[in-house]
C-alpha positions as CSV (number, residue, x, y, z in Angstrom):
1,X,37.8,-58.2,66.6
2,X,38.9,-55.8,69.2
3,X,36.8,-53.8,72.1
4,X,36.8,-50.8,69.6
5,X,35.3,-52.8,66.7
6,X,33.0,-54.8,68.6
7,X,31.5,-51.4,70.3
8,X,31.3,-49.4,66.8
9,X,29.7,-52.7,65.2
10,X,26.8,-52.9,67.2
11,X,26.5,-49.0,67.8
12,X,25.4,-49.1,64.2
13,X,25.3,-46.1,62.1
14,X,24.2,-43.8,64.1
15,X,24.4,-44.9,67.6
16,X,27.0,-44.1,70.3
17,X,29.5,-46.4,70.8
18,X,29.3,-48.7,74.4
19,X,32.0,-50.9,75.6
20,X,31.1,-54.5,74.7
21,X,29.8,-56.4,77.8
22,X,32.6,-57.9,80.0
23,X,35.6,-55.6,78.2
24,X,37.4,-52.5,79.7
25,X,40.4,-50.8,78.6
26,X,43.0,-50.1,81.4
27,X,44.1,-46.2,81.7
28,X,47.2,-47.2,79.8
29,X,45.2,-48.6,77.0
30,X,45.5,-52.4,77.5
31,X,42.3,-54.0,77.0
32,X,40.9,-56.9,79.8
33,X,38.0,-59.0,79.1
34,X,36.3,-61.3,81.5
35,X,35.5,-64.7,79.7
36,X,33.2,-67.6,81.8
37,X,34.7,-71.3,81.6
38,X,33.1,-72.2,78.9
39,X,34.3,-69.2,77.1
40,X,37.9,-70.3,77.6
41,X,37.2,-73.5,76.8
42,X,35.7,-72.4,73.6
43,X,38.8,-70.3,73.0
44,X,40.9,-73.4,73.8
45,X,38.9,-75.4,71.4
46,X,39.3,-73.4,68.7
47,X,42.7,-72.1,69.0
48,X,43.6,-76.2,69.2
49,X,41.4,-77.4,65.9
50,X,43.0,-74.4,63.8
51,X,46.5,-74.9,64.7
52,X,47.0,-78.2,66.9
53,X,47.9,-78.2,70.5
54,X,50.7,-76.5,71.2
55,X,53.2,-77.7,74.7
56,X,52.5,-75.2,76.7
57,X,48.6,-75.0,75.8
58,X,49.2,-79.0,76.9
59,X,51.0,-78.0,80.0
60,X,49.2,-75.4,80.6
61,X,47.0,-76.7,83.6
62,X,50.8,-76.9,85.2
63,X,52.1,-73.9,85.1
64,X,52.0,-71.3,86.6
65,X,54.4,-69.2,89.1
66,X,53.5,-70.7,92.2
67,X,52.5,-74.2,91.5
68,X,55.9,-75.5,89.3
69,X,57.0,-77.1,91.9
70,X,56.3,-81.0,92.3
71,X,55.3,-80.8,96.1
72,X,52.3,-78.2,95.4
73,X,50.9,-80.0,92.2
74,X,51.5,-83.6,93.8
75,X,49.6,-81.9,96.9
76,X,46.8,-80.6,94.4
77,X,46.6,-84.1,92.5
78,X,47.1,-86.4,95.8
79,X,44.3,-88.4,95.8
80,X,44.6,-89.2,92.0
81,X,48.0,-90.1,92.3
82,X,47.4,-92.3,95.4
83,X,44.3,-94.1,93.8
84,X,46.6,-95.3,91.0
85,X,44.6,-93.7,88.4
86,X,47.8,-91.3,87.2
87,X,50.6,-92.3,86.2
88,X,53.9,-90.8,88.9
89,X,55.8,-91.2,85.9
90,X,54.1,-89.0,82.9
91,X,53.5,-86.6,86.2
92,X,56.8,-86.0,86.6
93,X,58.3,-85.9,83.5
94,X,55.8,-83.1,82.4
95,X,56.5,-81.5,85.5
96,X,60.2,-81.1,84.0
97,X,58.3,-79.9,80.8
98,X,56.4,-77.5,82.0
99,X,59.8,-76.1,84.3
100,X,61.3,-75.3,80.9
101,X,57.8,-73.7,79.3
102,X,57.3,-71.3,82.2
103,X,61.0,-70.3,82.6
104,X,62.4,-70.4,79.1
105,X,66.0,-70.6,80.5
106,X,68.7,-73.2,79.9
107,X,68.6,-75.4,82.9
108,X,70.7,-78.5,84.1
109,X,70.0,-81.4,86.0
110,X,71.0,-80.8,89.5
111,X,69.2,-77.3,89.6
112,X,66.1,-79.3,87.9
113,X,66.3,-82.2,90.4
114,X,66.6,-79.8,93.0
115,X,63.5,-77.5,92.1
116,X,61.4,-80.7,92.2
117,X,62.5,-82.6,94.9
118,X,63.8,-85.5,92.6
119,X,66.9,-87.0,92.8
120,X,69.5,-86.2,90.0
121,X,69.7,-89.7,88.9
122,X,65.8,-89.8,87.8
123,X,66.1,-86.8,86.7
124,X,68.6,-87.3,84.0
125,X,67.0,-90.4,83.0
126,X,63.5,-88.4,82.6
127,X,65.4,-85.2,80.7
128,X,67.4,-88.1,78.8
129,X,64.2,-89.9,77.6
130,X,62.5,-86.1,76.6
131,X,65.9,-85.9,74.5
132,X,65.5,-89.1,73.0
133,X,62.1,-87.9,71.9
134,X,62.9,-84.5,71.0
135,X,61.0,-82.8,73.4
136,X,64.4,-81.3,75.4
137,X,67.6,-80.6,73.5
138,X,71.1,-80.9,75.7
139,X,73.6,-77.9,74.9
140,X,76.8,-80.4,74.3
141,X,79.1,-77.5,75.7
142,X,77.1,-76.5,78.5
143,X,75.5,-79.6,79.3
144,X,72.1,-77.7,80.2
145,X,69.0,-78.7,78.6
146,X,66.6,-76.5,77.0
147,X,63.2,-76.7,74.7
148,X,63.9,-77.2,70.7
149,X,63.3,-74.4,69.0
């Protein structure tokens, strides 16, 4: 339902429209509407039970423009990965994941090693194991790797 329809829908018949509480439309017409935690985690919810989790809803938590590299997220989940209760492993190779959700772009394995701070050696055996199970595809002219369609 959108700001418009939820406003006339509880102005009734014969009321005057009002903005439904926590939306606003910007002056070029896009509409913004603050949602709590639970809210979004509602949404989330929902959105996940109709149509199953998508990647980037899974890798959501890390991406984002200023936290894709491995140094701010390791520095963000330190104490979790020093307790031994993640996994450096799965961290890293959905750290390569969530490179390739947030940019979109064709990328290879020096440039991904390099964003990271990994060396190209693991990082070709992590981008070779997402191959093997479909979750990266590897251009055979190029070389680059980049999400299946």
């Amino acid at each position: 339902m959108s700001v418009d329809e939820a406003s006339g829908a509880r102005a009734g018949a014969g009321g005057a429209a009002s903005p439904a509480r926590g939306a606003a439309r910007t002056p070029d017409g896009q509409v913004c509407v603050e949602l709590t935690n639970a809210q979004v985690e509602g949404v989330i919810r929902a959105t996940t039970q109709a149509h199953g989790p998508s990647l980037g809803l899974l890798l959501s938590g890390l991406i984002s423009e200023q936290a894709i590299t491995e140094g701010s997220l390791e520095d963000r989940y330190c104490a979790e990965l020093e307790s031994g209760r993640l996994s450096h492993s799965l961290f890293r190779g959905l750290l390569i994941l969530a490179l390739f959700v947030s940019g979109g772009e064709r990328r290879g394995v020096v440039e991904v090693a390099r964003q990271l701070g990994l060396s190209p050696s693991t990082t070709h055996r992590y981008m070779t194991t997402l191959v093997a199970f479909g979750l990266l595809v590897q251009d055979p002219t190029t070389r680059k790797y980049r999400l299946p369609l």
